[in-house]
C-alpha positions as CSV (number, residue, x, y, z in Angstrom):
1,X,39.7,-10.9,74.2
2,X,37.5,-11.2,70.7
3,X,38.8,-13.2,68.2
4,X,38.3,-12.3,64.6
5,X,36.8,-14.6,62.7
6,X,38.1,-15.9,58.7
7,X,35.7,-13.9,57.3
8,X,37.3,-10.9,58.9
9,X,40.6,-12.1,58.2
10,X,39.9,-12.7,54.3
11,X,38.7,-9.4,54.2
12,X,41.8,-7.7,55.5
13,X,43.8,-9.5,52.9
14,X,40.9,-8.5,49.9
15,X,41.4,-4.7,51.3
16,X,44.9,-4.9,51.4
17,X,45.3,-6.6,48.2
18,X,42.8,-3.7,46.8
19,X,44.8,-1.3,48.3
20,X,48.0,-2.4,47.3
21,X,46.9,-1.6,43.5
22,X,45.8,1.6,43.9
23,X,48.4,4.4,42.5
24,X,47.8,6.8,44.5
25,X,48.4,4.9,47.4
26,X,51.4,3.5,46.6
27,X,52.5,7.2,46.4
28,X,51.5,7.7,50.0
29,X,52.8,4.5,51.7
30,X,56.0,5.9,50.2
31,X,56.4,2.7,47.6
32,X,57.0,4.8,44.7
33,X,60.2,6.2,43.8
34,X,60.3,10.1,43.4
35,X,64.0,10.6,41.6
36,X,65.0,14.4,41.7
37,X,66.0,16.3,39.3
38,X,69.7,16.2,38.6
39,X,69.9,19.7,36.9
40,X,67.7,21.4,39.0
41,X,70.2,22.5,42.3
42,X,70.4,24.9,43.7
43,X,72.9,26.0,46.1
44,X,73.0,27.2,49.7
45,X,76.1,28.9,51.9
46,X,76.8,27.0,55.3
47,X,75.4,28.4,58.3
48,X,78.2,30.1,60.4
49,X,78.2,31.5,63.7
50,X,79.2,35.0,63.9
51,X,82.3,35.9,65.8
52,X,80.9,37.9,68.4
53,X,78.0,35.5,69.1
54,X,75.3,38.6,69.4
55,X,72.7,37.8,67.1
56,X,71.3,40.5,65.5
57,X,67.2,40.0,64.6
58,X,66.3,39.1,60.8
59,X,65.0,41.3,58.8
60,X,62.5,39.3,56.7
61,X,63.1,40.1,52.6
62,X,66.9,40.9,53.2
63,X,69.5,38.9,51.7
64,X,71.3,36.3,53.7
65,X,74.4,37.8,55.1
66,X,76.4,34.4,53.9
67,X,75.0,34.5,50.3
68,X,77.2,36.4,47.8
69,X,75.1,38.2,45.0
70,X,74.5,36.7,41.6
71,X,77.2,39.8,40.5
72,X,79.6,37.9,43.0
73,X,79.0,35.3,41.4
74,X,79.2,35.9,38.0
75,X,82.3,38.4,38.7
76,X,83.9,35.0,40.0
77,X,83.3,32.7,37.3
78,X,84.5,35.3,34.6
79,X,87.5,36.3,36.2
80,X,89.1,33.5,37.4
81,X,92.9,33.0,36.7
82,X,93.3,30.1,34.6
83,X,95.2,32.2,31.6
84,X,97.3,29.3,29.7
85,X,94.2,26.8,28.9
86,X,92.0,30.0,28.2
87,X,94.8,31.5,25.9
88,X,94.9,27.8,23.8
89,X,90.9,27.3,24.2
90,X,90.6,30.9,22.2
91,X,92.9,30.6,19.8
92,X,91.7,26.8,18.7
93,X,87.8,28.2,19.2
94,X,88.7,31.6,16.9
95,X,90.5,29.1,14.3
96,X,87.9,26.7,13.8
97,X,85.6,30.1,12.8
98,X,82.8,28.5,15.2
99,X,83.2,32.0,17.5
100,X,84.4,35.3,17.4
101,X,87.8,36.0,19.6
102,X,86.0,38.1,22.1
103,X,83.1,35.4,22.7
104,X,85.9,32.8,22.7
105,X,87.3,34.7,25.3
106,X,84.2,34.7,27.2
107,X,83.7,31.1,26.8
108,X,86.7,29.8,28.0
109,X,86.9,32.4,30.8
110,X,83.0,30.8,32.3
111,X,84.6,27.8,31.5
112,X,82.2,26.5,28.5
113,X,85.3,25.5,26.4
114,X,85.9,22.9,28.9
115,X,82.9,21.3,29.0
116,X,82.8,17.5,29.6
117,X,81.4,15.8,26.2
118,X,80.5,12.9,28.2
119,X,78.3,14.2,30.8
120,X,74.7,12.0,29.8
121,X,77.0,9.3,30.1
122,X,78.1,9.9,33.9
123,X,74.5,10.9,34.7
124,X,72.6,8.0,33.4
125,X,75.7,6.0,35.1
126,X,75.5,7.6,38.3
127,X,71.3,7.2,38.3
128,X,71.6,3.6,37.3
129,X,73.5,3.0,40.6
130,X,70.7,5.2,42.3
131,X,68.3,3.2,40.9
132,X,70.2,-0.4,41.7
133,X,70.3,0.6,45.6
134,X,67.1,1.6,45.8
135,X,66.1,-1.6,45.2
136,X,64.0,-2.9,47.9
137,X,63.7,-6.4,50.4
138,X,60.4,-6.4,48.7
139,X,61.1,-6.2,45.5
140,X,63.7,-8.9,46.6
141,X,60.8,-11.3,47.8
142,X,58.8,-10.3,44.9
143,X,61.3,-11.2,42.1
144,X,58.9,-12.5,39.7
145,X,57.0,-9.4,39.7
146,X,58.2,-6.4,37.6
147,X,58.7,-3.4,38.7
148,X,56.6,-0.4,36.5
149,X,59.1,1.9,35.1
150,X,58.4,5.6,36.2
151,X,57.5,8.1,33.5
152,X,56.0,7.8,29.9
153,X,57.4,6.2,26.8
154,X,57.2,8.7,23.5
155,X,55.8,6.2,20.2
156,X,59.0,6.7,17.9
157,X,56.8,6.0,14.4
158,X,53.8,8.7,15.2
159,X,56.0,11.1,17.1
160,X,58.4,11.3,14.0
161,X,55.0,11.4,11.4
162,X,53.8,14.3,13.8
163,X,57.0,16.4,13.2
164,X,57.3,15.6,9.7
165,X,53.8,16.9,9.1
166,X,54.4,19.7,11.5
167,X,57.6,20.6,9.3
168,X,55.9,20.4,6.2
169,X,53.3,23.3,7.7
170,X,55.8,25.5,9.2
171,X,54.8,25.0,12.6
172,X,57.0,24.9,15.5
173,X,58.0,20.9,16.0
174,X,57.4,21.6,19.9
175,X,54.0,22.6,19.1
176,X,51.0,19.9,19.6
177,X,50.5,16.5,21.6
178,X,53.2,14.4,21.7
179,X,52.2,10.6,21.2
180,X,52.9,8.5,23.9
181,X,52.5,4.0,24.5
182,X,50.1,3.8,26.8
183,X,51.2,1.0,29.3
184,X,48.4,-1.7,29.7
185,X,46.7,-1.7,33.0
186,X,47.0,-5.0,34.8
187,X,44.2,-7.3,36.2
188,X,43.8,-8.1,39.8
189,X,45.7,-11.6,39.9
190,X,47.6,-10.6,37.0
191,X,50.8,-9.8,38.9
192,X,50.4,-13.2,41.2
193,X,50.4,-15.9,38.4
């Protein structure tokens, strides 16, 4: 059996330590967190068995027999009996003058009357919890080191100059560069002392 030597040893660790700074690599070994998008779901009808068991062949570009059409859909959501909340939600909507009594109507029948004021509140609850289990044993063993923060952090002062000036040439605010902090990029034994 060969036996490898320090040198060989040391530079395993200087590859590994090399490595282990690399961004893209963290993104492969899986060491990175990739969060999903709350908003963007979509949904999918169960898979059932039919109740004869004879499987027909698919046709590819047809439909899914279990899926109900966006009309379905829409049909459903309008016309749903709930009639005492959507009689109160129009007349307190068509009183306030914010809506006409037909879109009221509307509203309250796709339910947008009943809307939950506090929803950022439940998400950014519900991701911190995400975010406190996906804590890792080596982020455990490693508690001196911090964790980088995913994403990029907009520079309050210049972003608000940059619409200011943007305003004052009647140009769209969304329009141009947005300024971001640039996070500093750590040394090699930065992280380790």
């Amino acid at each position: 059996m060969k036996r490898i030597g320090s040198s060989g040893i040391l530079c395993l660790a200087a590859g590994a330590l090399l490595l282990s700074g690399c961004d893209k690599a963290r993104t492969a070994i899986g060491l990175d967190k990739q969060a999903p998008d709350e908003f963007a779901v979509v949904t999918r009808a169960p898979l059932s068995l039919p109740p004869d068991f004879g499987l027909r062949p698919p046709e590819p570009g047809s439909q899914r027999p279990q899926e109900r059409t966006v009309q379905t859909q829409a049909r459903k959501v309008l016309l749903r009996n709930s009639r005492t909340s959507a009689a109160d939600a129009i007349k307190s909507a068509a009183a306030a003058g914010k809506v006409s009594r037909g879109e009221a109507a509307i509203l309250s029948r796709a339910g947008a009357l009943d809307s939950d004021s506090s929803i950022r509140r439940k998400v950014n609850r519900e991701s911190t919890a995400i975010a406190d289990a996906d804590e890792s044993f080596l982020d455990k063993v490693f508690f001196w080191q911090e964790v980088p923060k995913p994403g990029s952090i907009v520079d309050p002062g210049k972003e608000s100059r940059r619409i200011r000036e943007a305003r004052a040439l009647g140009d769209a605010v969304n329009k141009g560069e947005v300024p971001v902090i640039e996070r500093k990029k750590k040394g090699i034994l930065e992280g380790i002392f």
